[in-house]
C-alpha positions in Angstrom: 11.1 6.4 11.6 7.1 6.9 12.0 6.7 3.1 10.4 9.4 1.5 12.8 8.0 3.3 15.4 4.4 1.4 14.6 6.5 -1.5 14.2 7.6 -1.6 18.3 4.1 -1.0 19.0 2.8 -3.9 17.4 5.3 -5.9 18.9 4.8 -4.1 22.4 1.0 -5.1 21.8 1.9 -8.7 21.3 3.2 -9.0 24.8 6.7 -7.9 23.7 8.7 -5.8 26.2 11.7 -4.5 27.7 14.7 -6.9 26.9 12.5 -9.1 25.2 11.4 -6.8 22.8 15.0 -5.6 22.1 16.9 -8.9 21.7 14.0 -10.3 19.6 15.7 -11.3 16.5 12.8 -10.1 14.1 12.8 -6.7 15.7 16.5 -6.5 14.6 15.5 -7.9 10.9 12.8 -5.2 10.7 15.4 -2.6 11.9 17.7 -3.3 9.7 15.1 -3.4 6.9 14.2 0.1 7.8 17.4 1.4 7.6 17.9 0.2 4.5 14.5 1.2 2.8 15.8 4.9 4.7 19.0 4.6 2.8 17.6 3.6 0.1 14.6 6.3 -0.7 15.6 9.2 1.1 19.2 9.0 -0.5 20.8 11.3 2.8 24.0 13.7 2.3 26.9 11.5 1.0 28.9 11.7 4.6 26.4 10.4 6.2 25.1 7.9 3.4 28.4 6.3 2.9 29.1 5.2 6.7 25.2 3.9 7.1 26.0 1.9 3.7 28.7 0.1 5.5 26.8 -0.6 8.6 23.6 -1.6 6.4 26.1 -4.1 4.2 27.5 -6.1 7.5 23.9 -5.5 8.9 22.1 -6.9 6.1 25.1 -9.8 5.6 24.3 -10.7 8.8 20.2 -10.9 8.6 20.8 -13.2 5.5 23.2 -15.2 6.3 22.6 -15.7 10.0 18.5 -15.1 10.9 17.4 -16.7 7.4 15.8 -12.8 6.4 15.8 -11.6 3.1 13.7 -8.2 3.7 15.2 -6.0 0.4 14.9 -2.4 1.0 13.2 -1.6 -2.0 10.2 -3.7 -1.1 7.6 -0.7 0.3 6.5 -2.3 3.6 3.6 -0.4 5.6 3.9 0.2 9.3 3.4 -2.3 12.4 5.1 -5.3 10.7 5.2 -7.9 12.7 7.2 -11.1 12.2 6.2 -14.0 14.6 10.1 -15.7 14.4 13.0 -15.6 12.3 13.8 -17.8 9.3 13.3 -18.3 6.0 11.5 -14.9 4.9 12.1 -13.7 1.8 10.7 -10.3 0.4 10.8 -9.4 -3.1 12.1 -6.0 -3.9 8.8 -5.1 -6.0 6.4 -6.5 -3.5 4.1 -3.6 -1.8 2.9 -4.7 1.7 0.1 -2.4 4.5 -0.3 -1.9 7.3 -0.5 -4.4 10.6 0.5 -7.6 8.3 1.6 -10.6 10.3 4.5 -13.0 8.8 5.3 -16.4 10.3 8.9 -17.9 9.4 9.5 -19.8 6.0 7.4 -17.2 4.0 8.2 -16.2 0.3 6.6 -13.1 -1.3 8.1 -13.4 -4.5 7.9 -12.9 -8.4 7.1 -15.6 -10.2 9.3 -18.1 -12.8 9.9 -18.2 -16.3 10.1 -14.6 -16.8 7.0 -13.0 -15.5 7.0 -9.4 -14.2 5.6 -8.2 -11.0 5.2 -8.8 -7.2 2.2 -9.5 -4.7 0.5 -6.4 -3.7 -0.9 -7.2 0.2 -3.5 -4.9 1.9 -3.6 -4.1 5.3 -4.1 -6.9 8.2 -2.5 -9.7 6.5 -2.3 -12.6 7.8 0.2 -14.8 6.6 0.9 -18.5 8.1 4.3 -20.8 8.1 5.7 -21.7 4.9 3.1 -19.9 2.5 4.5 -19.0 -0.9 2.8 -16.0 -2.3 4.4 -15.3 -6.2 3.5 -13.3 -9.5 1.7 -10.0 -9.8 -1.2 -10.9 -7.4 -3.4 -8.3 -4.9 -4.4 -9.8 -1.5 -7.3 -8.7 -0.3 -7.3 -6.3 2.9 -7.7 -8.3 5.9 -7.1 -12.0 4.3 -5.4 -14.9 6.0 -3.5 -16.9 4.0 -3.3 -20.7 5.7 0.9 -22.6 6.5 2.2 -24.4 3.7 -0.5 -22.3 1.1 0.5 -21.4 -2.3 -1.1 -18.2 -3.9 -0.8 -17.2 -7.4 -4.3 -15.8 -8.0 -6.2 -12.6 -6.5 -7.5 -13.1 -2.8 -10.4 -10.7 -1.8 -11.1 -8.7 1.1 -11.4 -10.7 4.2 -11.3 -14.1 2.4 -9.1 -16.8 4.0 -7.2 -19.4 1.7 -5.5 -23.0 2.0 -3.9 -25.5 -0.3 -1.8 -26.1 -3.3 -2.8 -24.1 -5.4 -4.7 -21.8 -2.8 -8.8 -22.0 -2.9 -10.6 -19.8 -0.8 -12.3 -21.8 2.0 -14.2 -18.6 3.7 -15.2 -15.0 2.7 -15.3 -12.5 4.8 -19.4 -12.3 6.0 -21.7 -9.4 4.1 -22.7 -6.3 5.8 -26.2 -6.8 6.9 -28.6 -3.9 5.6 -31.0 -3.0 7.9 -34.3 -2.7 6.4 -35.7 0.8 5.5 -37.7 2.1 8.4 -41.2 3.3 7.2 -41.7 6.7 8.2 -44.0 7.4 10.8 -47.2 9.1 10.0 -48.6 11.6 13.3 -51.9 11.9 13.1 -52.8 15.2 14.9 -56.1 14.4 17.1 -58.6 17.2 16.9 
């Protein structure tokens, strides 16, 4: 409950709040998301498992069918999600995402074709714009932005921010600046 928790408070630091927040579509898809992953890992006494698989079905029915949002529960999705609108989202079941990662609609984090294992692995801070495809065993970089309409099927570093078909990086993130070693100053005692 901790991550969903982080999840309102993204959304409540986005402007978000009161009915707003609550009838937000997204916030539902992300609840229901979260009850699922809960089902799903924690694996709760069967009385109480069997009802909440039920509700998660019709719940989970409806997100796909209705809002366009394919969040699977076993995807392992870090706290403070936010997802800017509904539609089109699709998360693969093996893909890892952090912390604070913004989604816009019409995003795919996938496996890729023709057999190939594995799922994008995204660090914390993502940002990822309309209609981006990200597929195959991939690592984005902490703090990347990945560009609308972007495919990415190679690793992004830290901080980097990517556009096109196929994805290029257009801008890395800037170098720390090393300060130069200060010389040590000498006292000279005056006698």
């Amino acid at each position: 409950m901790s991550k969903f928790s982080e999840d309102v408070a993204r959304y409540r630091s986005m402007g978000h709040s009161g009915r707003h927040l609550w009838l937000n579509p997204a916030v539902w898809a992300i609840t229901i998301y979260r009850l699922g992953n809960w089902l799903y890992s924690a694996n709760p006494f069967i009385l109480i498992r069997i009802p909440l698989k039920i509700i998660y079905f019709f719940a989970y029915m409806f997100s796909e069918v209705v809002m366009e949002m394919c969040l699977d529960p076993q995807a392992t999705i870090g706290g403070g999600l936010y997802i800017a609108h509904i539609g089109g989202v699709h998360i693969n079941p093996q893909a890892i995402i952090g912390s604070n990662c913004d989604i816009a609609h019409r995003v795919t984090i996938g496996a890729s074709a023709m057999g190939r294992k594995g799922a994008p692995i995204l660090g914390d801070r993502v940002y990822i714009g309309t209609g981006a495809t990200l597929v195959g065993k991939i690592k984005i970089g902490s703090g990347a932005k990945i560009a609308a309409n972007t495919l990415v099927m190679s690793n992004i570093p830290d901080g980097a921010t990517v556009m096109g078909v196929p994805g290029r990086i257009i801008m890395r993130a800037p170098k720390p600046v090393e300060s130069p070693a200060q010389p040590v100053a000498e006292t000279t005692d005056a006698k």
